[in-house]
C-alpha positions in Angstrom: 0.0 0.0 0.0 1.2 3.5 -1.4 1.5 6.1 1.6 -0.6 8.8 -0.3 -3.8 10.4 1.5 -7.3 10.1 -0.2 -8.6 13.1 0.1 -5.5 15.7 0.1 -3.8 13.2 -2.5 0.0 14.1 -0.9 2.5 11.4 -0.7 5.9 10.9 0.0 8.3 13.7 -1.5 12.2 13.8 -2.1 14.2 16.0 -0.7 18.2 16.4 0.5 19.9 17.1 4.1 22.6 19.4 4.1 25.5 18.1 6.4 28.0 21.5 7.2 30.5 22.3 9.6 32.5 25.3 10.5 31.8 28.3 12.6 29.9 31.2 11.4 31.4 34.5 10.1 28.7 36.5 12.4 30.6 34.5 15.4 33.7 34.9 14.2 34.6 32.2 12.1 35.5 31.9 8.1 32.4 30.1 6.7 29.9 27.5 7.0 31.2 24.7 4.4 28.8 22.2 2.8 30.7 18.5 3.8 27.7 16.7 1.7 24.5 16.4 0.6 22.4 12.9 1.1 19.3 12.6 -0.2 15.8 11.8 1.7 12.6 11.8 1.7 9.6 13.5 3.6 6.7 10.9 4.7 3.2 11.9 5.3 1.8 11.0 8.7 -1.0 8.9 6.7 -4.1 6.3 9.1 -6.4 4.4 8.2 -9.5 5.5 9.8 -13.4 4.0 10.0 -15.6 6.9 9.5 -19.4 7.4 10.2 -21.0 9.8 7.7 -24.4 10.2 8.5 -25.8 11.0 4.9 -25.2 7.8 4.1 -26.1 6.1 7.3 -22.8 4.2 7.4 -18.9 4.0 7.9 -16.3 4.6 5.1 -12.9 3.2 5.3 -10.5 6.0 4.2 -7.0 6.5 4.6 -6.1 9.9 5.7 -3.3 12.6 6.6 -3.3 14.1 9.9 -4.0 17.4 7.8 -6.7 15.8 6.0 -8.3 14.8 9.4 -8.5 18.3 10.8 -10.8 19.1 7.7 -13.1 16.7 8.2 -13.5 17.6 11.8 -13.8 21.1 10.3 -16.2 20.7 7.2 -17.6 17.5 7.9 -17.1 14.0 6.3 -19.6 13.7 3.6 -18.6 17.2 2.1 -15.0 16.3 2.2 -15.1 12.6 1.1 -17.3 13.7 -1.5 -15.6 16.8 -2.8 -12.5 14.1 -3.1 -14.6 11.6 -5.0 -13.6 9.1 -2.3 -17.7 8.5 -2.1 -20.4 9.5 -4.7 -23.1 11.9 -3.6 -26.8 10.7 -2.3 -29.7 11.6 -5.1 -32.4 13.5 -3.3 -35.4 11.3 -3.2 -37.9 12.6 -5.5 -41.8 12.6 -4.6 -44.2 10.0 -6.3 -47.7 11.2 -7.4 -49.3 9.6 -4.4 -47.0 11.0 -1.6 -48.0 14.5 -3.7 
C-alpha cells in the first residue's frame, strides 16, 4: 500500500539534508562549508481511519493525513469525502404522485 492520503492526495516527496561544519562568520569564524549532501525523503503522517457519515447512514474506510483529518473535523465527512470523490453523492429522493 502507497502512503498517499485520499482526500489531500500528498504522498511521500524527495528531498536532500545538508551536512555542514564550520563556525559562522557573524561568530567569528571563516564560513559555513557544505561536507555533503544525502538525499531523503519526507513521509506523510497517513491512518487508516473507520468513519461514520451520516448521509449515508454508514462508515467509510478512508485512509487519511493528519492534515486531511482536521478538515473533516472542520467541514464534515460527507462534504469532504465527497468533494475528493472518495464516495459518490446521495440523489435526493424525489416525490411520487401519491405522496404528492
Amino acid at each position: 500500500m502507497s502512503r498517499v492520503c485520499e482526500v489531500t492526495k500528498r504522498g511521500t516527496r524527495a528531498g536532500r539534508h545538508i551536512a555542514r561544519r564550520g563556525l559562522a562568520k557573524t561568530k567569528g569564524g571563516v564560513g559555513l562549508k557544505t561536507t555533503g549532501v544525502t538525499k531523503r525523503t519526507f513521509k506523510v503522517n497517513t491512518q487508516s481511519k473507520r468513519i461514520w457519515v451520516p448521509e449515508l447512514g454508514r462508515h467509510v474506510r478512508v485512509k487519511l493525513s493528519t492534515r486531511a483529518m482536521r478538515t473533516i473535523d472542520k467541514k464534515g465527512a460527507y462534504r469532504v469525502l465527497v468533494k475528493a470523490g472518495v464516495i459518490r453523492p446521495v440523489k435526493p429522493k424525489t416525490k411520487t404522485p401519491q405522496e404528492a
